[in-house]
Steps between C-alpha positions, in 0.01 A plus 500: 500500500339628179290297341423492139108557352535124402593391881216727622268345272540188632482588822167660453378225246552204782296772728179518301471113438482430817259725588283389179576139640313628840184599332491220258489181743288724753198377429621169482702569840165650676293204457582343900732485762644182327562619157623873682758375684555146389437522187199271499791204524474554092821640456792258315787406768728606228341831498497541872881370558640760230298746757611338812866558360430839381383605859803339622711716288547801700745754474593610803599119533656527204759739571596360867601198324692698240658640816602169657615345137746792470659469880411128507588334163381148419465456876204731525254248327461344866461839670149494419422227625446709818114533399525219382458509157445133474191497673342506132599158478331356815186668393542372094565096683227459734346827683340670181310153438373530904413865498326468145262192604346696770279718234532820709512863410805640713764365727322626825145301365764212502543527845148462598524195275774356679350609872177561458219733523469537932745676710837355490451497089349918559812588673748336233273653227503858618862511562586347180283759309653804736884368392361483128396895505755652734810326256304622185455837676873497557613428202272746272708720724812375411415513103385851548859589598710266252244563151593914595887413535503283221303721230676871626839314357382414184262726398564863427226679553471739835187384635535729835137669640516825749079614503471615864358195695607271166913416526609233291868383439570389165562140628151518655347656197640165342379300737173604482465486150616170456313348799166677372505289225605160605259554776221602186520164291532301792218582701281569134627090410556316781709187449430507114658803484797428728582179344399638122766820534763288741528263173572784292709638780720178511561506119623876498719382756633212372560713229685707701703199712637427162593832307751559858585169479627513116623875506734353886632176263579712252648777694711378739757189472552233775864680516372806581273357797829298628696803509226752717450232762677290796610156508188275587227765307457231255480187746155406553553281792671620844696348848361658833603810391417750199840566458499810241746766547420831277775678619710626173168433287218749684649453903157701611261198430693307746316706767174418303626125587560549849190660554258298289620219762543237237871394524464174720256360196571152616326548804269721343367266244420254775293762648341547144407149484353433812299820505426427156290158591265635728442813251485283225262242662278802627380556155405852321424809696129598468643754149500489123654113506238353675241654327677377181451151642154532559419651193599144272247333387648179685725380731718355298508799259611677822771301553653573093428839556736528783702295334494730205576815740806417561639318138345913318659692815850412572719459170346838270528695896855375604633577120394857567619490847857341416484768187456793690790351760797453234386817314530634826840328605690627181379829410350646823751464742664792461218703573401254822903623585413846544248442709667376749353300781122606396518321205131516357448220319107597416763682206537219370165453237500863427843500383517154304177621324648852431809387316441144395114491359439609150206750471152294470645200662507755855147558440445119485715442811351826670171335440584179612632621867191738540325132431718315741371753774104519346456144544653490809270753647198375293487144649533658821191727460344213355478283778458749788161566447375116501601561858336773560191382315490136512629444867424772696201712341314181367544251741453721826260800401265416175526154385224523249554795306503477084808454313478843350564641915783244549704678183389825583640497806799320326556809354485697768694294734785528249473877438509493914823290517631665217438854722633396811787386404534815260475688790758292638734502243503927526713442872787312344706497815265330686400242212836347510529337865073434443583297199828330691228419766287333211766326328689373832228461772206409371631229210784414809150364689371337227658187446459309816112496526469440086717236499366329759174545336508243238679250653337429880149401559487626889649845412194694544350875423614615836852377465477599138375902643795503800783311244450822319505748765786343678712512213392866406625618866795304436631626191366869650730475776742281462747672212489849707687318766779331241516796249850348395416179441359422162127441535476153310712373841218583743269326290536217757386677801270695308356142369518344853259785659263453225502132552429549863181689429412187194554225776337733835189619259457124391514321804346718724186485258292235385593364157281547181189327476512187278243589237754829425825270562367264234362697256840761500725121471255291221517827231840643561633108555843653670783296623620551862385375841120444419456118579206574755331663276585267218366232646155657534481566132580182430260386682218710363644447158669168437635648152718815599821429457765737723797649375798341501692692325749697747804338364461552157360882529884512780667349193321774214543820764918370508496456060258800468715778739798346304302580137422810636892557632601393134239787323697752739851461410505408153440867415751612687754240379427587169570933538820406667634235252476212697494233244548203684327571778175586275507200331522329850168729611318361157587164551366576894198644323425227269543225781260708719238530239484161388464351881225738587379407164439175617432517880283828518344593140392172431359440883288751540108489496304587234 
């Protein structure tokens, strides 16, 4: 691609100010722990959910969902629910509020919180903090390899090193490059700096969302998208079976059907959903969300900052997404012909940009991907350390050191991070099947034990410690003996096993003593299966008042996934020409809004 001195300019423009951001808020950033990763809880919720959507926004994401909204259609707005995506929306109802109240630094202090400071609490600390590192570790990896791909296509410029010991590719030239510097105003800001250049990031990418969006509408008629795909493309809802036939249109992504697994979506989706609960219900993993969270000023103000996550994220990121698809659809297929049955859809961006972006507006979108993947990677680096720092180095080997130590060895706990997974990152073939592990295995044997967590008084740090192994061995072992069965169908067994160790941990073990028990219940005030413990706060203090909220926050997780559903399609509805059907999706929207309008907004604490 050849890029013009204005494109370039841009490009190197967005570069320096956030690197001047860095240093500016550094001394601000340096004053604590608090304000270094946190924030000192000053930062607006507005601010920090334009950041938490910005991290959110990465590209490597990005383009597997242009993927599935070329083979999938309308139908591939449920596909991702596979993560699931609505797990914002438990967190924006009810577990943001919970997780904010408790005051802590990081998700693994939480633990101790919830368990503890003696053995059983230890052991559920430790291996929180070791599954907080290893996934951050894995995925610096992972970015190392996708920033090098991603930049070698775009930018010209052979970046290749051969100086005896020294051999660089050009993608790891990139990669370095490009890393070096997110790394450099990260570490030199903390979360001032992460949340100060994410903002900016979001806006260039908004920015971006829309120019793709505009130059698709304008582009390429709802004619032209009927005629370059098969009957049921445009359906957004589905029987038991996907029932898409490409043959005539592009007959090799029907093998990318059959081997994605995804044609029995009626069964599938059930899967989705009942997976999705315990997921959802687990709450954030110990990352860049949850430090978000904790970094409001309130818990309330957590709860409109998730909220405004996902109402900034989906609409500006599906208009690119559905942009890039029908672009795609109508002008790229012949090339996607020749290619046979290795079609490469990574093609996709590189080629849209190429022929359908005006000079200075690819610098603008160039800018905005490289910040789709710099504030991925920043939040990431962002809240490693505190784990490092804050859970392992201060709470187990020098509890009294100054505040200037604790963000000096910040620093160098990121630089370290950074490194290893660097190093990492340089053995690509292994990197993959780590970062599977990661992804697969380690979030597979989360959910039990964090579910259970907030919800049951007698579930315990032990059964909290072996929930969490259990389920880690399960989703380790258990896909290697099924490898044709789609994974989200084992999540049963794999959730069983962990169970097992949450209910053999828990009642082979005392329970929690009362003083932690109470303490946990009276300032996170959860709903669930405390009434023992209820009743002793009650009894110590005659004016608590419990939650009773479950069916209301059941009722706003059903309107809120549905709002969120709505944000998703409308997008695509619109690119394709769907008139009706967008008007329906507005209407949906409108209705959604108003009811959690009046059931969440206007519930939640001050």
């Amino acid at each position: 691609m050849q890029l013009t001195v204005l494109d370039i300019g841009i490009i190197l423009a967005y570069l320096a100010i956030t690197i001047l951001f860095g240093f500016w808020v550094s001394k601000r950033a340096s004053r604590d722990m608090q304000s270094y990763f946190l924030g000192g809880n000053n930062i607006k919720w507005y601010f920090l959910g334009l950041s938490n959507a910005s991290g959110m926004f990465d590209i490597s994401g990005t383009m597997w969902t242009v993927t599935i909204f070329f083979v999938y259609g309308l139908k591939s707005a449920w596909i991702p629910w596979l993560w699931p995506v609505w797990n914002q929306v438990f967190v924006m109802i009810f577990l943001a509020i919970w997780l904010r109240r408790s005051g802590v630094l990081t998700g693994a202090q939480w633990i101790t919180f919830r368990f503890g400071d003696k053995t059983s609490g230890r052991l559920s600390h430790i291996i929180v903090t070791i599954f907080a590192v290893i996934s951050v570790f894995g995925f610096i990896a992972y970015f190392f390899e996708g920033i090098g791909k991603f930049a070698v296509i775009f930018f010209p410029w052979d970046l290749s090193l051969d100086a005896g010991l020294i051999s660089l590719t050009s993608e790891q030239s990139y990669a370095l490059i490009i890393i070096a510097v997110t790394t450099f105003y990260t570490i030199k800001g903390g979360m001032y700096s992460v949340v100060g250049t994410e903002v900016l990031q979001f806006i260039i990418m908004t920015i971006s969302c829309f120019v793709v969006g505009y130059i698709a509408f304008t582009t390429v008629t709802g004619a032209q998208v009927a005629e370059a795909v098969p009957d049921g493309w445009t359906n957004l809802f589905f029987g038991w079976e996907m029932d898409l036939d490409w043959t005539g249109y592009l007959d090799s992504v029907n093998t990318r059907i059959e081997e994605d697994g995804f044609g029995a979506i009626g069964l599938l989706l059930i899967a989705m959903i009942f997976k999705g609960i315990f997921a959802s219900l687990a709450g954030p993993v110990p990352s860049y969300d949850m430090q978000r969270v904790l970094s409001t000023p309130t818990a309330g103000q957590a709860a409109k900052m998730s909220g405004l996550t996902i109402l900034a994220l989906y609409f500006p990121r599906y208009l690119m997404i559905a942009g890039f698809g029908v672009l795609a659809l109508v002008y790229l297929t012949p090339e996607f012909e020749q290619m046979g049955a290795d079609i490469d859809f990574e093609t996709v961006l590189p080629l849209a940009i190429e022929r359908f972006v005006p000079p200075g507006f690819q610098g603008l979108l160039l800018a905005g991907l490289l910040a789709a993947f710099m504030g991925t990677f920043a939040a990431f680096i962002n809240a490693a350390p505190a784990y490092l720092v804050n859970d392992l180095y201060k709470k187990y080997i020098n509890p009294n050191a100054s505040n200037k130590t604790y963000i000096r060895y910040s620093y160098a706990a990121s630089f370290l991070l950074v490194a290893i997974g660097l190093v990492g990152g340089f053995y690509a073939s292994s990197i993959n099947s780590l970062t599977l592990w990661i992804t697969s295995a380690l979030y597979g044997g989360y959910a039990a034990a964090n579910a259970l967590k907030w919800i049951w008084w007698r579930f315990n740090g032990h059964g909290y410690f072996w929930g969490m192994i259990g389920g880690l061995i399960g989703a380790t072992f258990i896909p290697p003996l099924f490898p044709d069965v789609v994974a989200i169908y084992l999540f049963p067994v794999i959730l069983g096993i962990s169970l097992l160790g949450c209910f053999l941990g828990t009642y082979l073990t005392p329970p929690e003593e009362d003083e932690v028990l109470m303490h946990f219940y009276k300032k996170t005030n959860p709903w669930g299966f405390w009434k023992p413990i209820r009743e002793k706060v009650e009894l110590a203090d005659p004016e608590f008042r419990a939650n009773r909220d479950f069916g209301r926050d059941a009722f706003n997780v059903v309107v809120g996934t549905v709002w969120q559903m709505s944000l998703v399609v409308m997008p695509m509805f619109l690119l394709i020409r769907q008139s009706t059907q967008l008007a329906v999706a507005f209407l949906v929207f409108l209705i959604s809004t108003w009811l959690l309008k009046k059931y969440w907004w206007d519930k939640l604490p001050e």
